[in-house]
C-alpha positions as CSV (number, residue, x, y, z in Angstrom):
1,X,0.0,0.0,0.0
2,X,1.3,3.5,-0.7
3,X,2.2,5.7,1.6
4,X,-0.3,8.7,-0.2
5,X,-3.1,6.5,-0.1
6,X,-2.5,5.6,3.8
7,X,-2.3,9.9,4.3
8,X,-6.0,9.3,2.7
9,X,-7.0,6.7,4.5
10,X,-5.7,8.9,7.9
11,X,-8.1,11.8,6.4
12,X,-10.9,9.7,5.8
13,X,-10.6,8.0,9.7
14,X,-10.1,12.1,10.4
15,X,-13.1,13.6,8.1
16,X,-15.6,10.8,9.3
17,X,-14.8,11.0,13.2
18,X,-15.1,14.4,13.2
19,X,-18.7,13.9,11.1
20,X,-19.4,11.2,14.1
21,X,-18.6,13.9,17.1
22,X,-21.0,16.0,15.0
23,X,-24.0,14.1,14.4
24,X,-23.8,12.3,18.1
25,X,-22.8,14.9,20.3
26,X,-23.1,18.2,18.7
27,X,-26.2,17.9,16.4
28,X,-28.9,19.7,18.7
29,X,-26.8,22.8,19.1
30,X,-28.3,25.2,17.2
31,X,-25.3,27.0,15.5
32,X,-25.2,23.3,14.3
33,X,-28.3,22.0,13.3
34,X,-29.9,25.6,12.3
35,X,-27.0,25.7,10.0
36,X,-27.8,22.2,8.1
37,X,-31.6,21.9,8.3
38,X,-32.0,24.8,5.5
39,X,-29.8,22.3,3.2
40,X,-31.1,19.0,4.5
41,X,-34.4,19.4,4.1
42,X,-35.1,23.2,2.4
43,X,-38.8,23.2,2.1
44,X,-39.8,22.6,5.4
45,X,-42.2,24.1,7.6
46,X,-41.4,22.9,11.0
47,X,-39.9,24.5,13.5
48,X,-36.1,23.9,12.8
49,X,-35.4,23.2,16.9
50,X,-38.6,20.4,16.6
51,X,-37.3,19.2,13.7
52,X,-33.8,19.2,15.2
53,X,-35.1,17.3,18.0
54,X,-37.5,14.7,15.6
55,X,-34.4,13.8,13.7
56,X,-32.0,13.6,16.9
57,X,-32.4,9.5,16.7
58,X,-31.1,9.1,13.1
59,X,-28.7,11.6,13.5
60,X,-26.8,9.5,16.2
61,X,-27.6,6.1,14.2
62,X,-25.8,7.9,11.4
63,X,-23.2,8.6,13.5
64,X,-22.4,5.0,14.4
65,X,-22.1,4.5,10.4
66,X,-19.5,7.2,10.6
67,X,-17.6,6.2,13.1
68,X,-17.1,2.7,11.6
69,X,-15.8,4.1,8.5
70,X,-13.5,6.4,10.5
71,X,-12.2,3.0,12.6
72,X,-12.6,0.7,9.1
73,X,-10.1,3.6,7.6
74,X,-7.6,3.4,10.8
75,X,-7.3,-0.4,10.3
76,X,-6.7,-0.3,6.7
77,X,-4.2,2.2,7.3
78,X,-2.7,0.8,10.0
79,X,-2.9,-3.1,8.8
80,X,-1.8,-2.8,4.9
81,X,-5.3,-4.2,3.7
82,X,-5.8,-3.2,0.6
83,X,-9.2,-5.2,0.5
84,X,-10.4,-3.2,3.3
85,X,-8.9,0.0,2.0
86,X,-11.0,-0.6,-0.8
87,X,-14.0,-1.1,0.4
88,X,-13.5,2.0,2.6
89,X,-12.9,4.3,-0.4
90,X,-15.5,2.9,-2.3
91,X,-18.0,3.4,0.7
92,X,-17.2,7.3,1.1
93,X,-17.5,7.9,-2.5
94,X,-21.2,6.8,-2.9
95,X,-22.2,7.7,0.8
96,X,-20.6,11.7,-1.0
97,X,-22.3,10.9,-4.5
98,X,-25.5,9.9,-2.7
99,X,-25.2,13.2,-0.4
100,X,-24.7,15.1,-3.5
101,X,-27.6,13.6,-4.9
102,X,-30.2,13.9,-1.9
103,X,-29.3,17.9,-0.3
104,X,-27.9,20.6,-0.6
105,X,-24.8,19.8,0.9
106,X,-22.3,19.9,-2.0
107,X,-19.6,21.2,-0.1
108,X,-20.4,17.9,2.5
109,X,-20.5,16.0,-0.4
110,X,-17.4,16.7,-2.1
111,X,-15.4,16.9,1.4
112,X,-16.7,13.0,2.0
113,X,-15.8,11.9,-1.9
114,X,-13.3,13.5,-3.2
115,X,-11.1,11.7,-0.7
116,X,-12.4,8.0,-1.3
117,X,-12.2,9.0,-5.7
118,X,-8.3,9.9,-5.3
119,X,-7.8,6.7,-2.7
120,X,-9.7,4.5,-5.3
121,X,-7.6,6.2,-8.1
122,X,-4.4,5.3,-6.1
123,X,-5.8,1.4,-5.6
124,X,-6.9,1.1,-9.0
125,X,-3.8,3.1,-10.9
């Protein structure tokens, strides 16, 4: 495994622990989850803080998913499994594509693809 696509393995276990603090510990906050309703779900009516509340559940089962990625990116890095690595890259590029695809979170989306398209560039090259 090359040492560049470890350094992008190390961002992904970064990029998707910090996502995991955010969505389990952070997401009620208002600076927070005022900020992403709007782009999550723009044509809403509720009250953002209800809605905040209403989707507090998911939000922290999402951040389980995340925080497997972020410890299936350590061991890949860590172990040499390309394998693993693969799967790993592969996962963050459609979870990004499919973020992309469903909100209006492109920066999100591009910060949670763009490194699993270069890793998978690196595996694949």
């Amino acid at each position: 495994m090359s040492s560049t696509l470890v350094i992008i393995l190390w961002i992904i276990a970064a990029l998707h622990a910090l996502f995991y603090i955010g969505e389990a510990f952070l997401w009620k906050r208002p600076a927070l989850s005022q900020a992403l309703l709007p782009k999550i779900n723009p044509g809403s009516r509720l009250d953002r803080a209800a809605e905040a509340r209403a989707l507090d559940v998911l939000f922290v089962n999402q951040a389980v998913y995340n925080l497997m990625i972020a410890l299936g990116a350590v061991w890949a890095a860590t172990s040499g499994a390309v394998t693993l690595a693969t799967f790993i890259c592969l996962f963050v590029l459609v979870a990004g594509l499919t973020l992309a695809l469903t909100s209006k979170l492109r920066i999100g989306a591009v910060i949670q693809a763009l490194p699993g398209l270069i890793g998978l560039v690196l595996i694949l090259g």
